[in-house]
N, C-alpha and C positions, 0 to 999 in steps of 0.2 A: 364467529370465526375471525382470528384477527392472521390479517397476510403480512407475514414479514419479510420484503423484498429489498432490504437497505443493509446486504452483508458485506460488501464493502466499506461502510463507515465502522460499523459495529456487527459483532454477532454474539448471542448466546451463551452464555457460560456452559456449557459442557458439563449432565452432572457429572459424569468419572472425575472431573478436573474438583468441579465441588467437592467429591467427597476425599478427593486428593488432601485438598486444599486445609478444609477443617480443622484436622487437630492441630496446626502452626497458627491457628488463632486461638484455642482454647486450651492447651497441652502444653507444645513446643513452641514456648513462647515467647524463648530468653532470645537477647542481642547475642548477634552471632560475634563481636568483639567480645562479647565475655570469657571470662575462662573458663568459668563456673563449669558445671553439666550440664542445666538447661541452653549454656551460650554453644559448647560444644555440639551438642545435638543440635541447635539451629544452622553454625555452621557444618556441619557433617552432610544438612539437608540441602545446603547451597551450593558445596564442592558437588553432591551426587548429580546435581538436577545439572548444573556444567558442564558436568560431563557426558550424559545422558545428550545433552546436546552437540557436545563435539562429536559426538559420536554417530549421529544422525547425519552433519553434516560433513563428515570426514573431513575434522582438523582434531586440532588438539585443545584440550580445555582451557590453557594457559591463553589463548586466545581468542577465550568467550569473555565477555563484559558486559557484567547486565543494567541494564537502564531503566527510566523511565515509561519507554516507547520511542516509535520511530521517529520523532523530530528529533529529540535531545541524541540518540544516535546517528543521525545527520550531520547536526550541528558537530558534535566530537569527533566526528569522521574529518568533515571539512576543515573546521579550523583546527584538527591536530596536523592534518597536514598542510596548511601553511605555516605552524609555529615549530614544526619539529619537519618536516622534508624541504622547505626553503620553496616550497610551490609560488610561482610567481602567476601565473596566468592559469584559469580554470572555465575548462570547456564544459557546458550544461547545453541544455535544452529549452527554448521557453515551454513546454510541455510540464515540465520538471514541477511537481509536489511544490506547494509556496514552504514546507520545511527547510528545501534545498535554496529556492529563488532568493526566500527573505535571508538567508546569511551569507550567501556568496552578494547580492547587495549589498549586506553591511558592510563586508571585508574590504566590496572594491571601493565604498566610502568612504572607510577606515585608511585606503591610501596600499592597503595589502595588497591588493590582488588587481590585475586586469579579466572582465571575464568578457568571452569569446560565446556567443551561441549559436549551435547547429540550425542549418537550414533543414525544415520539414513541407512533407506536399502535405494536399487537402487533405487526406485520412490519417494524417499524425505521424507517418513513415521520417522517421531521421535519416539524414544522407552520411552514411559511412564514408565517402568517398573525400563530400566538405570532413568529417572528422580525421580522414587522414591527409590532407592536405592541411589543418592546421593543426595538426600533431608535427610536420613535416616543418614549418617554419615559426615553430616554439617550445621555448625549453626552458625546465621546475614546471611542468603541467600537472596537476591533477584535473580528470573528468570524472564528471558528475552525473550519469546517466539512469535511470531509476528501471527496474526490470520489467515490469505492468504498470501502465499508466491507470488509475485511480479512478479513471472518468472515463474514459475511451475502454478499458480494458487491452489496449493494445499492448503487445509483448515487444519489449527491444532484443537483439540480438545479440546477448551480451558474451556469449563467449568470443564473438568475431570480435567487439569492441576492447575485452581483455587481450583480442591477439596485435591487436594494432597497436595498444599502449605499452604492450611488451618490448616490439617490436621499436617503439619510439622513447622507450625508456621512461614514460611516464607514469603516475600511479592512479590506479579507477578505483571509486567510490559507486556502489549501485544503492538505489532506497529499495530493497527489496520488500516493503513492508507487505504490499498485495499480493506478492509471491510464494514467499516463505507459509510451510502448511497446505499451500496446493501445487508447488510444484517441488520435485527431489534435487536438490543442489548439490554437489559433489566440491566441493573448497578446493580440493586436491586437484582437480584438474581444472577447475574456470581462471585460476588467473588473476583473483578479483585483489583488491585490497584492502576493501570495508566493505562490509551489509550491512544492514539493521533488519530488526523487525519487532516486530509487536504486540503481545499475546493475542490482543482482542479482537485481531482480524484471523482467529483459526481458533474459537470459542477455547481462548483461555480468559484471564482474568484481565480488565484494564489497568493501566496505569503499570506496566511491566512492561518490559523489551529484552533486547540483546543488540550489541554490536561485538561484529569481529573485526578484527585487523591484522593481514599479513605478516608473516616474521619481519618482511624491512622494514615493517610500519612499529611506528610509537604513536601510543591515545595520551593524553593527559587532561585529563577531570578541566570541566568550563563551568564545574560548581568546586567551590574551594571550602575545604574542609580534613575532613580527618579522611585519612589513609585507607580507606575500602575499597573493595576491586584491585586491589593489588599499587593501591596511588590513582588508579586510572578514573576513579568516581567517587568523591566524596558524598556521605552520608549512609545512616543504619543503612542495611540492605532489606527490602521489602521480601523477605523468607518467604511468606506462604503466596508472594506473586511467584516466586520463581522457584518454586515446586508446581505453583499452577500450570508456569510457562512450558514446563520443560513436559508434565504429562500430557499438556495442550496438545505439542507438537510433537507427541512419540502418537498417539491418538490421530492426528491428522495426517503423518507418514501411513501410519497402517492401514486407514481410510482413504487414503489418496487416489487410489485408482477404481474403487467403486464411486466417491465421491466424482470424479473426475466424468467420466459416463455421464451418471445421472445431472450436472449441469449439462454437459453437452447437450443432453435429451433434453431438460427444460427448457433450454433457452432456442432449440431448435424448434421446439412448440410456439413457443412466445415468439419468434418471426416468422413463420408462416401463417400465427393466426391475427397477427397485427395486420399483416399484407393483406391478408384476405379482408379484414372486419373496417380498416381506416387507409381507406385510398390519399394515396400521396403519403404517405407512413414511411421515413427514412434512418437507415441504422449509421451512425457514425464512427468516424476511423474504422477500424476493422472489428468492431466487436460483435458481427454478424457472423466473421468468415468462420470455420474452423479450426485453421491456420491462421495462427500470427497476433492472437488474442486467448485471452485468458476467459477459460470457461465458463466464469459465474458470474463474468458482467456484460450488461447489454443497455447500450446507450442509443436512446430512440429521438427520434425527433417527430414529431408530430405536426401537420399540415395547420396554420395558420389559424392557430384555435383560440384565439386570445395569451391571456398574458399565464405566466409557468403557474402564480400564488396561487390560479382558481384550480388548475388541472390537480394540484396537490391536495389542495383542501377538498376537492369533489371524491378524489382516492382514499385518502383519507377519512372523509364521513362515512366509506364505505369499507375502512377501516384495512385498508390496503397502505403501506407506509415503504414510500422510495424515496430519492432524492432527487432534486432537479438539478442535474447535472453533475456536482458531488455534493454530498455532507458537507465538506469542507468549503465549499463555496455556500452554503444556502443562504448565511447570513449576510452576505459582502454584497456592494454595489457596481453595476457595471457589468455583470455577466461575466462566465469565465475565460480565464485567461487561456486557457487550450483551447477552448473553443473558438478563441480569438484568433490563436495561434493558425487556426485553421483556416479562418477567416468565413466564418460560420454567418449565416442569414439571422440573427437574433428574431425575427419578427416568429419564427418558430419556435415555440416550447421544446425544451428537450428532457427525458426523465432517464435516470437511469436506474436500471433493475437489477439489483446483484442476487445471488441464490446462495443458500444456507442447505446443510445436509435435511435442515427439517421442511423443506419446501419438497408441495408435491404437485403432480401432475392438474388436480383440481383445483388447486389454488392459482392456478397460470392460467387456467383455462378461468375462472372466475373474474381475473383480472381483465382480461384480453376481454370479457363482456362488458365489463363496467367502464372502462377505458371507450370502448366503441358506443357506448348509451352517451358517454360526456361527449363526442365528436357527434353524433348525430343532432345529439339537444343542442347544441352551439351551432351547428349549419341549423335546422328548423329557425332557431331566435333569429341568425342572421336573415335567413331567409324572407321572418314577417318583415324586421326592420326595415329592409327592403320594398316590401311592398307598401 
C-alpha cells in the first residue's frame, strides 16, 4: 500500500483527464499556428478548452492566457503590471509563494519597484487594517496576496482585499494556484486583477497553467517570441496540456463539494488522532480550524523528535510520502520562510499532509500509527541514552 499524502505539491493525473488528453498526442497533433487542418483542429481544441474555462469562472475567454503553471503566471501578472500600469510600490506578504517573493526582489533590485510587506501574527493571519493604512499613503500599487497559503493551508480574505484596492484605486494580483479546483471563484464579482493556476494541483497534467487578467489590465509575454496567446505568451501552445487543464478543472468543479466533505472528514480524523496518539502534537496557522483554511492541507508540528530528514525517511520506508513543511522548500537550507514568518521554534519537525480524492479513511488511520511508533521509538532511544 503506497499512501500518498503530498497533494499539495503534486497530484494524480485524473484518468477522465488521460483519456481526454490522448488523441492530442497521437491524432491531433498539428501546431495550432498552422493553417492546415491538423493545425485548425488543434487550434479549435485550444479556443474550446478557453472557454470551457471562462465559463467555469465567469469571465470571458479573451481573458484566459495559458501558461506554463503558476510561477510563470506570477511572474506575467507581476511585471506586466509594473511595465504596462506604472505600478511604483507593491504590497506582498512575507508568507507569499518564493514564485511571488523571488520577482517582486528582482524588480525592487532592478530599481522598479519599492515593495512594502504586511504585518502577520503567530498563525499567519495578514492585517487588513496595516494593508489599508498603506494602501492609504501610496499610489501605482499593486498587491500581491496569494489565496491559500501552500504550507499553512491558510485562506486570505480576498474579496475584503479586492474591496479595499478598489476603493484605493490599486490593482491586486492573487497566486491562486492552491485554490483554484477546490474552491468556486466567480471573476465577475471578486474584484481581482490576476490569478493563476496550475493544472497539477487539481489532477490535471503538469507543466500547464492559466493566468487571467482584468479588462484594465495588459499581460505582455516575459518569453519573447512569436505571437501566441494573442501576443501575450510566446511559443507553440502545449494543446493536449490545455485540453487536459480545462477537463481537469470542469472534473474538479463537479467534484468540488463531495470532495470538499470528504477532506474535511479526513483531516478531522488525522487531528484528533495525532492529539490522542503524540502528546505535545501541534497544528500550525489555522490548518486545524474549519474556518479560515483550505480543507486538504494539515501542517503538524511534532514535539521535539529529532531532526525533519529522519521523520521523512522513517514515513517514507513505510511508504507514506508528505513534505516537511512544503515541497517547495524540501531542498533549500535554513528552514521555511513562513514559518519564519511566524516565528516558529525550529527545534520541532513539521510535516505537512495534503489529501487527494483518492485518500481514505484507512490510509489516515494507518499513518496516525506509524507517525506515533516513530514518536515513541525516539522517546524509548532518548530515554536509554539518558540512562
Amino acid at each position: 500500500m503506497k499512501i500518498y499524502l503530498d497533494n499539495a505539491a503534486t497530484t494524480p493525473l485524473n484518468r477522465e483527464v488521460y483519456q481526454c488528453i490522448e488523441p492530442y498526442q497521437f491524432e491531433c497533433y498539428g501546431n495550432p499556428s498552422s493553417a492546415h487542418a491538423l493545425g485548425r483542429e488543434a487550434r479549435t481544441a485550444i479556443e474550446k478548452s478557453r472557454r470551457t474555462i471562462a465559463s467555469l469562472l465567469n469571465t470571458e475567454p479573451s481573458q484566459i492566457t495559458f501558461t506554463s503553471g503558476g510561477t510563470e503566471g506570477d511572474n506575467l501578472a507581476i511585471r506586466s503590471a509594473v511595465e504596462h500600469h506604472q505600478v511604483k510600490t507593491i504590497i506582498t506578504s512575507p508568507l507569499e509563494h518564493h514564485a511571488v517573493l523571488n520577482v517582486v526582489k528582482a524588480l525592487e533590485d532592478e530599481g522598479k519597484v519599492s515593495v512594502l510587506y504586511l504585518m502577520n501574527d503567530e498563525h499567519g493571519r495578514i492585517s487588513l487594517r496595516h494593508l489599508e493604512n498603506l494602501l492609504a499613503f501610496n499610489e501605482h500599487v499593486l498587491v500581491s496576496i496569494m489565496h491559500g497559503n501552500n504550507e499553512l493551508g491558510n485562506l486570505n480574505d480576498i474579496e475584503a482585499i479586492a474591496a479595499l484596492c478598489k476603493t484605493h484605486d490599486a490593482y491586486f494580483h492573487s497566486d491562486t494556484v492552491q485554490t483554484i479546483g477546490h474552491h468556486k471563484i466567480d471573476l465577475k464579482e471578486l474584484g481581482v486583477d490576476f490569478i493563476v493556476a496550475s493544472a497539477h494541483k487539481f489532477n490535471g497534467p503538469k507543466g500547464v497553467g492559466f493566468i487571467y487578467n482584468s479588462k484594465r489590465t495588459q499581460i505582455s509575454s516575459v518569453i519573447k517570441g512569436g505571437g501566441q496567446e494573442y501576443g501575450r505568451r510566446a511559443g507553440t501552445e502545449h494543446v493536449a496540456g490545455i485540453v487536459g487543464l480545462a477537463k481537469a478543472l470542469e472534473l474538479a468543479y463537479r467534484d468540488s463539494d463531495i470532495n470538499h466533505k470528504k477532506f474535511r472528514d479526513l483531516k478531522e480524523i488525522l487531528v484528533q488522532g495525532l492529539k490522542h496518539a503524540i502528546p505535545g502534537v501541534l497544528f500550525n496557522g489555522l490548518s486545524a480550524e474549519d474556518n479560515g483554511s483550505l480543507p486538504n492541507i494539515l501542517s503538524v508540528s511534532l514535539p521535539d523528535t529529532g531532526n525533519l530528514e529522519s521523520v521523512i525517511y522513517f514515513l517514507d520506508s513505510n511508504n507514506i510520502f508528505v513534505s516537511g513543511g512544503s515541497a517547495c522548500n524540501s531542498h533549500s537550507a535554513g528552514g521555511s520562510h513562513v514559518l519564519k514568518a511566524l516565528a516558529y521554534d525550529f527545534r520541532r519537525p513539521v510535516i505537512r499532509f495534503s489529501f487527494g480524492p483518492q485518500n481514505t479513511v484507512d490510509e489516515i488511520r494507518y499513518t496516525i500509527a506509524r507517525l506515533s511508533d516513530y514518536c515513541k521509538s525516539l522517546h524509548v532511544a532518548h530515554f536509554q541514552e539518558a540512562s
